[in-house]
matplotlib code that plots the C-alpha trace (Angstrom):
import matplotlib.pyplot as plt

x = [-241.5, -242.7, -239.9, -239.9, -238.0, -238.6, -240.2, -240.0, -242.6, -243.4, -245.8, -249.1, -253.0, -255.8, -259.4, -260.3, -263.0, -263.1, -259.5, -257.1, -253.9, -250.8, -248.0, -247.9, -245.5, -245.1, -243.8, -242.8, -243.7, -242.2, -243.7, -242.1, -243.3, -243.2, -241.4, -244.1, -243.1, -245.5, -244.9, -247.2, -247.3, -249.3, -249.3, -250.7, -251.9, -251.9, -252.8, -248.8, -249.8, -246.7, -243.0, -242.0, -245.8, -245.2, -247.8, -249.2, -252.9, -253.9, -257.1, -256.0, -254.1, -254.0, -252.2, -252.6, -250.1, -247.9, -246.2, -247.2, -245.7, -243.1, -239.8, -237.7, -236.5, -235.0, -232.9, -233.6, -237.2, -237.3, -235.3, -238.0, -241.0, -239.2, -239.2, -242.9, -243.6, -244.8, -247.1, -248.7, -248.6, -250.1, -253.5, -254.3, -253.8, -256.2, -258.7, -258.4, -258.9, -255.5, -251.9, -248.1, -245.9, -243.1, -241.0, -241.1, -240.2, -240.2, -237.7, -234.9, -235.9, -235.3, -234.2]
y = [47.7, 49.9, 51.7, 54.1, 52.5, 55.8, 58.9, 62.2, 65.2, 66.1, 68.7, 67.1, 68.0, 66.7, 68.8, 66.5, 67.5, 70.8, 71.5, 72.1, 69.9, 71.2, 68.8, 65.0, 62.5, 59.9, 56.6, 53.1, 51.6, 48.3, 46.5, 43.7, 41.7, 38.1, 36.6, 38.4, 41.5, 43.7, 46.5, 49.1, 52.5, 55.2, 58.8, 61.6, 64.9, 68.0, 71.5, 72.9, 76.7, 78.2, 77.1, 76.8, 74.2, 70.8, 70.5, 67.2, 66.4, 63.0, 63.2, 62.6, 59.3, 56.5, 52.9, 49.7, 46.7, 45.8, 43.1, 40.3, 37.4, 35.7, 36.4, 39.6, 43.0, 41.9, 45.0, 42.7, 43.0, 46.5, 47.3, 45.2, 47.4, 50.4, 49.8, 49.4, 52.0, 55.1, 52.7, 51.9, 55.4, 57.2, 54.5, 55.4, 59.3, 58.5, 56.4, 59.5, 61.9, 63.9, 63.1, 63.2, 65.5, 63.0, 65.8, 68.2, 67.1, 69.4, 68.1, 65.4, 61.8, 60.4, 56.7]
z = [-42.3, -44.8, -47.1, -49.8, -52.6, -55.1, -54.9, -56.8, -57.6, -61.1, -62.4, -62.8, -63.4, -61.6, -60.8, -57.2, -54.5, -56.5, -56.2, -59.1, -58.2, -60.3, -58.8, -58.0, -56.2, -57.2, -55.6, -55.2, -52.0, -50.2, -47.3, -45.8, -42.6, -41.6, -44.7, -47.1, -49.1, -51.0, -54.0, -54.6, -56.9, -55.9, -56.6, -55.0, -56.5, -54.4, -55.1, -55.6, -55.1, -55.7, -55.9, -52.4, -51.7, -51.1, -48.9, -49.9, -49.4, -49.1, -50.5, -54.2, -53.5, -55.7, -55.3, -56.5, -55.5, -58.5, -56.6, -53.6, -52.5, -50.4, -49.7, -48.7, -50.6, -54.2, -55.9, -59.4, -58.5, -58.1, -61.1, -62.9, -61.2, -61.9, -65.7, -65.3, -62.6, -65.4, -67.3, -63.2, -62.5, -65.6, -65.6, -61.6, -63.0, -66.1, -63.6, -61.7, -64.6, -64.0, -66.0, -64.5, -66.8, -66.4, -68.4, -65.8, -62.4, -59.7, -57.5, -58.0, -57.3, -53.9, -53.7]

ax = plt.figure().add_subplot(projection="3d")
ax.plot(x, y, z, "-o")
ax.set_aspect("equal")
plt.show()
């Protein structure tokens, strides 16, 4: 079972496959299947042409699991990821050469 623990677009910038991307999402994934649970925080950049597009392309999507191991959902453990989750996010942005404007989201967070 895959969940999405958090999630919320900001305003972003990213130049990927010759494509300006102005807006990101940004999330924390959990996946849980026999007895093993796995966190990870990726972020995708897509292009965010005008104020009504969401259309997110998957092209621009960058994860790296912050969490393995045994065991089952842990609201503790998420809390803990969560404090971390920014610092996760913005090095996959700088690997990527693009930044998250954390200080302008673009919608409200979904959780």
């Amino acid at each position: 079972m895959t969940l999405n623990i958090y999630s919320q677009y900001f305003s972003a910038k990213l130049l990927f496959n010759d494509v300006p991307r102005r807006a990101a999402m940004v999330m924390l994934v959990c996946t849980s299947e026999a007895g093993n649970v796995q966190y990870e925080a990726a972020v995708t950049f897509f292009p965010h042409n005008d104020e009504e597009d969401y259309a997110v392309s998957y092209d621009a999507y960058f994860s790296k699991v912050v969490y393995e191991g045994k065991g089952r959902r842990s609201k503790k453990r998420e809390q803990q990821l969560l404090a971390e989750f920014r610092d996760h996010i913005d090095e996959l942005a700088q690997q990527a050469g693009g930044e998250v404007h954390w200080e302008q989201p673009l919608r409200e967070a979904r959780w």
